[in-house]
C-alpha positions as CSV (number, residue, x, y, z in Angstrom):
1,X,0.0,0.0,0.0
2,X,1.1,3.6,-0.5
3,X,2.5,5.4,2.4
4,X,1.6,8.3,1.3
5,X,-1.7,7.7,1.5
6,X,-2.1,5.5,4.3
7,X,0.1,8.5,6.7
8,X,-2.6,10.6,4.8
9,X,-5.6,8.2,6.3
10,X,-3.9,8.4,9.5
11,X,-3.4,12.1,9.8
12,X,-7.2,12.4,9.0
13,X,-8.6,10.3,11.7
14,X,-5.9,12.4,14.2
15,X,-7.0,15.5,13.7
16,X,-10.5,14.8,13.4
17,X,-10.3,12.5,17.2
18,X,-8.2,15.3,18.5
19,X,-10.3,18.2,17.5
20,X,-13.5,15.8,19.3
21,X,-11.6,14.8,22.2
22,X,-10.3,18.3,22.9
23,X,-13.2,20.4,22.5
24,X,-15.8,18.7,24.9
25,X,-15.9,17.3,28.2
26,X,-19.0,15.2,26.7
27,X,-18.1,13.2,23.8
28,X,-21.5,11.6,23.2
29,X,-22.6,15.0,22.0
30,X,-20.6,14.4,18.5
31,X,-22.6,11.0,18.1
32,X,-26.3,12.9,17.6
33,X,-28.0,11.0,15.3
34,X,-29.8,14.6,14.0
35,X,-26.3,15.6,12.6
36,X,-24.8,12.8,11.2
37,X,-28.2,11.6,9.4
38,X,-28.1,14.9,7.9
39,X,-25.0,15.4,6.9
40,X,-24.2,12.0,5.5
41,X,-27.9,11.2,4.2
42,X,-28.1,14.1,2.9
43,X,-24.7,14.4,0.8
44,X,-25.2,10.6,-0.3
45,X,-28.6,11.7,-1.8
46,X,-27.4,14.5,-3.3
47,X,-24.8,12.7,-4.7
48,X,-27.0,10.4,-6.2
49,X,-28.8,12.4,-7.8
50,X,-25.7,14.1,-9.5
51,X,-23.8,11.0,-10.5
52,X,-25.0,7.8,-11.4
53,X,-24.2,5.3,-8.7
54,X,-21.6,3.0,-11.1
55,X,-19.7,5.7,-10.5
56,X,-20.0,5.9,-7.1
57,X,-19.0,2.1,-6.5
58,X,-16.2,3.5,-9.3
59,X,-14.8,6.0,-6.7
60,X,-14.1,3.3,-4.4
61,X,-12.4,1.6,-6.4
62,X,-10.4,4.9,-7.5
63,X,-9.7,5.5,-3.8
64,X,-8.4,2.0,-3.0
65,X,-6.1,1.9,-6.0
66,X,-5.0,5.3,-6.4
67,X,-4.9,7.1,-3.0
68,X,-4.2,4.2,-0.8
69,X,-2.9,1.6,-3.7
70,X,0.7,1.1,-5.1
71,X,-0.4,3.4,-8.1
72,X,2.0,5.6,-9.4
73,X,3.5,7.9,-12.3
74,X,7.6,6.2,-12.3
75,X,8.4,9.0,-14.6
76,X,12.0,7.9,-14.2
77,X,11.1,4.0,-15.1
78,X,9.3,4.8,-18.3
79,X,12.6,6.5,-19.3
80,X,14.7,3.6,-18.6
81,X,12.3,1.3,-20.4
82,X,12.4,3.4,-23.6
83,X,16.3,3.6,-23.4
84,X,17.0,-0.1,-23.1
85,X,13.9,-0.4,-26.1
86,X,16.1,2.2,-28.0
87,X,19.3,0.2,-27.5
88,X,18.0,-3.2,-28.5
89,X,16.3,-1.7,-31.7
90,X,19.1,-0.7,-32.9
91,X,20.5,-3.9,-32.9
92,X,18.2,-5.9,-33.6
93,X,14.8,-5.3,-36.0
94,X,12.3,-7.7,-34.4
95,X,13.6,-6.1,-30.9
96,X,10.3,-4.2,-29.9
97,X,8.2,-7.5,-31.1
98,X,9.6,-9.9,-28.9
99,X,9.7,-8.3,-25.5
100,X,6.5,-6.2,-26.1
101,X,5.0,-8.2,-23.1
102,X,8.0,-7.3,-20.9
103,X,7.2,-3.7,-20.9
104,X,5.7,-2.5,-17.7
105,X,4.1,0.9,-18.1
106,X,0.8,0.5,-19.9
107,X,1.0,3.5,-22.0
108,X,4.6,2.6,-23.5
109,X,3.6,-0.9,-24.4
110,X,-0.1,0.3,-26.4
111,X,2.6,2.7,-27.7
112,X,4.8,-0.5,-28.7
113,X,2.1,-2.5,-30.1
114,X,1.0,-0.2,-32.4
115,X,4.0,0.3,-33.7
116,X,5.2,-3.3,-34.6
117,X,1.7,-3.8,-35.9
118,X,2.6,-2.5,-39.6
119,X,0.5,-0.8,-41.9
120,X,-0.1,1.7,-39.4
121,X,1.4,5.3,-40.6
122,X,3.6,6.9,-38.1
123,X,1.6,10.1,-38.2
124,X,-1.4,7.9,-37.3
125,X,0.6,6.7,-34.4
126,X,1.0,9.6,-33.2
127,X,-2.7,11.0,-33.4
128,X,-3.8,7.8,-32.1
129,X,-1.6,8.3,-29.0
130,X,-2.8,11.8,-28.5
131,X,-5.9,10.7,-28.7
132,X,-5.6,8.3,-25.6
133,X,-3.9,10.3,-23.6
134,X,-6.2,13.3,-23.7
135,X,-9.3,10.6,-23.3
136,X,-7.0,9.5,-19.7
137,X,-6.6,12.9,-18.9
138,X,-10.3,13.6,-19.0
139,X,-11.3,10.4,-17.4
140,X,-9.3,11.0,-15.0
141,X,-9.8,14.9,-14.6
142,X,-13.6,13.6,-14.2
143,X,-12.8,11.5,-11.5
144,X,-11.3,14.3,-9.3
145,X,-14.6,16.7,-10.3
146,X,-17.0,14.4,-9.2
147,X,-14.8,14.3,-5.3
148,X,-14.7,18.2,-5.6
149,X,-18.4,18.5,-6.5
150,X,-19.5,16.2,-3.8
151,X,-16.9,18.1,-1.1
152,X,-19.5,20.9,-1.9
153,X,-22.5,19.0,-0.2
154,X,-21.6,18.4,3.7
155,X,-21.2,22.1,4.7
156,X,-24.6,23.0,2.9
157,X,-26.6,20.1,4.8
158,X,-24.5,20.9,8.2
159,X,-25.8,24.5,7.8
160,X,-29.1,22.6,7.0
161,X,-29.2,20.6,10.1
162,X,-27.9,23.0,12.2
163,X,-30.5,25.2,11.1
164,X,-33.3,22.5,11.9
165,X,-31.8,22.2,15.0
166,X,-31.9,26.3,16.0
167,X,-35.7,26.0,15.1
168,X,-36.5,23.4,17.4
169,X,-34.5,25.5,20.1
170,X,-36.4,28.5,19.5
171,X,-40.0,26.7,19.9
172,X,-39.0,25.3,23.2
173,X,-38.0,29.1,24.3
174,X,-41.1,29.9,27.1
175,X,-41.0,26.6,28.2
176,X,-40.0,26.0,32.2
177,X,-36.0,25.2,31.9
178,X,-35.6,27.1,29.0
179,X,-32.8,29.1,29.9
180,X,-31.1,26.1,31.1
181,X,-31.4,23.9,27.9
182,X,-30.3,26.8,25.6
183,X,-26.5,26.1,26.2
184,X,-27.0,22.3,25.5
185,X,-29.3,22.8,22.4
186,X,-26.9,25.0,20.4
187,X,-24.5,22.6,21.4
188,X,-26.3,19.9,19.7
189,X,-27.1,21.9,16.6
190,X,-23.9,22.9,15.6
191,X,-22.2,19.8,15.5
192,X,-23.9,19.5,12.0
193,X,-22.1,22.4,11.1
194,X,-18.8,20.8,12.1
195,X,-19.7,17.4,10.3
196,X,-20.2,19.2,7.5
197,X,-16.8,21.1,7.1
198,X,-14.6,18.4,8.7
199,X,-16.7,16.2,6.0
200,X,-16.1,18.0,3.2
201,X,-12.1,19.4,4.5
202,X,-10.7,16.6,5.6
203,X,-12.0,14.1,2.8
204,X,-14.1,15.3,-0.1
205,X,-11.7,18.0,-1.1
206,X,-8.3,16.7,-0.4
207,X,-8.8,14.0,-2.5
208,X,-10.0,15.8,-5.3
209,X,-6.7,17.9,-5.3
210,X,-4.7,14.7,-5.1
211,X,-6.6,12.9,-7.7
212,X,-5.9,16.4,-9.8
213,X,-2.1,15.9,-9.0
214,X,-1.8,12.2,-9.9
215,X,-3.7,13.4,-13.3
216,X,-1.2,15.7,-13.9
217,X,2.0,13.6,-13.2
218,X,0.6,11.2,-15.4
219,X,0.4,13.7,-18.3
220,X,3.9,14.0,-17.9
221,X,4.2,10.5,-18.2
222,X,2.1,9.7,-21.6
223,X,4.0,12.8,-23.1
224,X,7.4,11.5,-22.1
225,X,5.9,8.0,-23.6
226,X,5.2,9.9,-27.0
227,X,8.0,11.9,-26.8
228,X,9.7,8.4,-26.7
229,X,7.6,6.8,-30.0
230,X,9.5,9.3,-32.0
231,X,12.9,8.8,-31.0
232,X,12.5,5.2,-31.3
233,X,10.8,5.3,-35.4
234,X,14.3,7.5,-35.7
235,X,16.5,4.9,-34.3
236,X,18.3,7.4,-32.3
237,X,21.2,6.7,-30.2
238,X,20.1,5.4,-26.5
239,X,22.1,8.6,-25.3
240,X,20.4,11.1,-27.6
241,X,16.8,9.4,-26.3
242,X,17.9,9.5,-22.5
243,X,19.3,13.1,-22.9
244,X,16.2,14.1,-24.7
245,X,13.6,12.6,-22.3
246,X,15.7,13.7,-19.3
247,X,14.3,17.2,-20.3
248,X,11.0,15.8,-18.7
249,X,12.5,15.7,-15.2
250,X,14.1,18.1,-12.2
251,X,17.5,18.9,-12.0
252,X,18.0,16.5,-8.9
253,X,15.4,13.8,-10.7
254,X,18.6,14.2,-13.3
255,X,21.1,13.0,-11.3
256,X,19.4,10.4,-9.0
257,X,18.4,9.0,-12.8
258,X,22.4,9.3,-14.1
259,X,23.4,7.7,-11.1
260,X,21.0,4.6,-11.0
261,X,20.8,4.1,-14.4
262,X,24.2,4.1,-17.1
263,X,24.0,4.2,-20.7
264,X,26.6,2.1,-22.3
């Protein structure tokens, strides 16, 4: 699992405990069914009613495999893969063919295929590989929308409950211990409010900004990929293709790549 994600998970539930533990001498207060039915009921149904629910059971999946999953955007291993491709196509014809199933990153290797499939025009290649990669891109980019639409939800239906709950307070003003249950009461119906923004602060829109990030690293990593398709049709020299898609990366990315990987 990632670590990044999991320390991410972790530093969640913390501050969220913390900020319950810390604020009230009565804890039960923060399990009032009135908020949490609200809040959560009501951004599921909302949700619903934006986004049909395969997506929903999709988001899960997104959230398991991308935020907490080994999934990631090796911009340097894609590099290294393309090199080594570049170095045994120029010695031998039928290179790409036979280790088309040994290439790792997904792109690179629909990249591949096309390419040893003959009768495909290299300028076809190339529109057919922008193609896919701006079809990921918006995929993807749809996946963090939907996360940073429904981060939009919980603050609206805490206000909403803790509205609900202000109206019943005001009713009971008149009655005999009034005074006494006005503390209490408020008490109560803000804690919808605080769903709501630790709801949609803490989950909703985090992981729409990190969804966003991943989307964008793996841009780099389907241009580097098609960058890559082009030196390869020119048989360039594996130093020419490593120099060239070393452009892609940080000056530090540079050297921790020189000195892990060597181009004879």
């Amino acid at each position: 699992m990632k670590f990044s994600g999991i320390l991410g998970v972790l530093s969640v539930l913390t501050v969220f405990l913390l900020a319950i533990f810390d604020s009230s001498h009565s804890k039960e207060i923060f399990l009032n069914t009135h908020a949490i039915v609200i809040v959560i009921g009501g951004t599921l149904a909302a949700t619903i009613l934006c986004f049909p629910v395969s997506m929903l059971f999709n988001l899960v999946k997104v959230f398991f495999q991308k935020v907490l999953g080994r999934y990631s955007q090796a911009h340097e291993t894609v590099i290294k893969e393309i090199v080594d491709l570049a170095r045994g196509y120029r010695e031998d014809e039928f290179y790409l063919k036979n280790n088309l199933d040994q290439i790792k990153t997904h792109f690179l290797r629909d990249a591949i295929d096309l390419m040893v499939k003959g009768g495909i025009k290299p300028k076809v290649i190339d529109e057919i590989l922008y193609k896919r990669s701006l079809t990921h891109s918006k995929r993807y980019e749809e996946e963090a929308g939907v996360f940073k639409v429904v981060g939009k939800f919980p603050p609206a239906f805490g206000l909403m409950g803790t509205t609900l709950g202000m109206i019943g307070l005001l009713q009971s003003i008149g009655n005999a211990d009034a005074f006494k249950k006005l503390g209490p009461s408020m008490a109560v119906a803000l804690v919808a409010t605080f769903y709501g923004i630790a709801l949609a602060n803490l989950i909703f829109v985090p992981l729409g900004e990190h969804l966003s990030q991943l989307n964008r690293e793996d841009e780099v990593l389907r241009q580097i990929v098609m960058d890559g398709v082009r030196q390869l049709r020119l048989k360039e020299h594996p130093v020419v293709v490593e120099e060239h898609l070393k452009s892609y990366l940080l000056p530090k990315e540079r050297d921790r790549f020189d000195k892990n990987h060597k181009v004879a």
